[in-house]
C-alpha positions as CSV (number, residue, x, y, z in Angstrom):
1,X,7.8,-18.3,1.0
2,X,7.8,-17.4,4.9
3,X,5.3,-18.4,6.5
4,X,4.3,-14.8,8.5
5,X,1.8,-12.8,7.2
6,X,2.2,-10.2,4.9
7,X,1.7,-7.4,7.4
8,X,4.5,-9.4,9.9
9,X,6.9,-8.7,6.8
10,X,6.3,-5.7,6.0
11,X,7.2,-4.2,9.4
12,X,10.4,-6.4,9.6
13,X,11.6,-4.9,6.8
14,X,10.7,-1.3,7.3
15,X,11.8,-1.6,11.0
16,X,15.3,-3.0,9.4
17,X,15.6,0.0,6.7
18,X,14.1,2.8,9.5
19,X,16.2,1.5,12.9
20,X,15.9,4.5,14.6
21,X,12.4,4.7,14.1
22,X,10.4,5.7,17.2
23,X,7.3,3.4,16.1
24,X,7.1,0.8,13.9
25,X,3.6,-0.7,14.0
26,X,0.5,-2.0,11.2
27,X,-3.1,-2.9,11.0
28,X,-4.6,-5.3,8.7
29,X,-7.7,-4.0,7.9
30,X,-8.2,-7.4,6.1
31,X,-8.8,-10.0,8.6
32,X,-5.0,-11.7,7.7
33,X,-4.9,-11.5,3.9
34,X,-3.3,-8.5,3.5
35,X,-5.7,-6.8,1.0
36,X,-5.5,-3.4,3.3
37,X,-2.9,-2.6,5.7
38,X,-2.2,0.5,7.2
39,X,1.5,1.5,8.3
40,X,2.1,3.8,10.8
41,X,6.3,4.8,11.0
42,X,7.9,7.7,13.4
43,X,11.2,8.7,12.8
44,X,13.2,11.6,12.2
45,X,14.3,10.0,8.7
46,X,11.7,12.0,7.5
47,X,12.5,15.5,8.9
48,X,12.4,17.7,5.8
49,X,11.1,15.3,3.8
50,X,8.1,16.0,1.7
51,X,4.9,12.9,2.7
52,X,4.8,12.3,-1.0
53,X,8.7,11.6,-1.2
54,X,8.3,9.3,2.0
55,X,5.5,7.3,0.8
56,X,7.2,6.9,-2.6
57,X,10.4,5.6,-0.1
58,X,8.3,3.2,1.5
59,X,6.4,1.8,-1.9
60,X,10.1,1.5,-3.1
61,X,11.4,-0.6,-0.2
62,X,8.4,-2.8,-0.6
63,X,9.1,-3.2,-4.4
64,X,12.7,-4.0,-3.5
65,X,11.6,-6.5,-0.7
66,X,9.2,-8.6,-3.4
67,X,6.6,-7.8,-1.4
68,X,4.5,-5.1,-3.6
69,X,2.7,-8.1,-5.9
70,X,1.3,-9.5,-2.5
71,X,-0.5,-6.0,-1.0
72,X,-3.3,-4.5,-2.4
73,X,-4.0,-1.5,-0.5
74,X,-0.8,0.0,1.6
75,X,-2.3,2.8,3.7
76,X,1.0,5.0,5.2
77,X,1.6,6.9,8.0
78,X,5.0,8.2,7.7
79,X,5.7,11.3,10.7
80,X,8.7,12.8,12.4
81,X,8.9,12.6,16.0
82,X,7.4,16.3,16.0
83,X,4.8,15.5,13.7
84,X,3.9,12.6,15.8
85,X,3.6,14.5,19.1
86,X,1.5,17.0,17.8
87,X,-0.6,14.0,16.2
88,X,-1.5,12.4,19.3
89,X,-1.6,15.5,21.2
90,X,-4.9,16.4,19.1
């Protein structure tokens, strides 16, 4: 078992399956134990992809990874550059 947290592992590997994303980043809403993370990802990966189909991606890669028994609540952000943009813009 590595010794990061579950949040550290979780962006490894979706920074290793997503390299072009744009932004890679997580909060644990859980104060370390991983009971609530939220995942934001940018990247063009995405473009034409329905949010239900890249969330479904994302839980996949996590099942793959051994890491799904260990979270409990996986919030996910999952945009296009585009999508992103207008995000922040408002």
């Amino acid at each position: 078992m590595s010794s990061s947290s579950i949040a550290d592992r979780v962006v490894e590997e979706v920074k290793k399956h997503y390299p072009d994303a744009a932004e890679c980043n997580i909060i644990d809403h859980s104060d370390g134990c991983g009971a609530k993370l939220e995942l934001t990802i940018v990247s063009d990966t995405f473009e034409g992809m329905p949010i239900l189909k890249r969330h479904r991606e994302i839980n996949n890669l996590m099942k793959e990874k051994g890491l799904w028994e260990e979270l409990h609540a996986l919030q996910i952000c999952a945009w296009t550059e585009k999508q992103w943009a207008e995000k922040k813009k408002g």
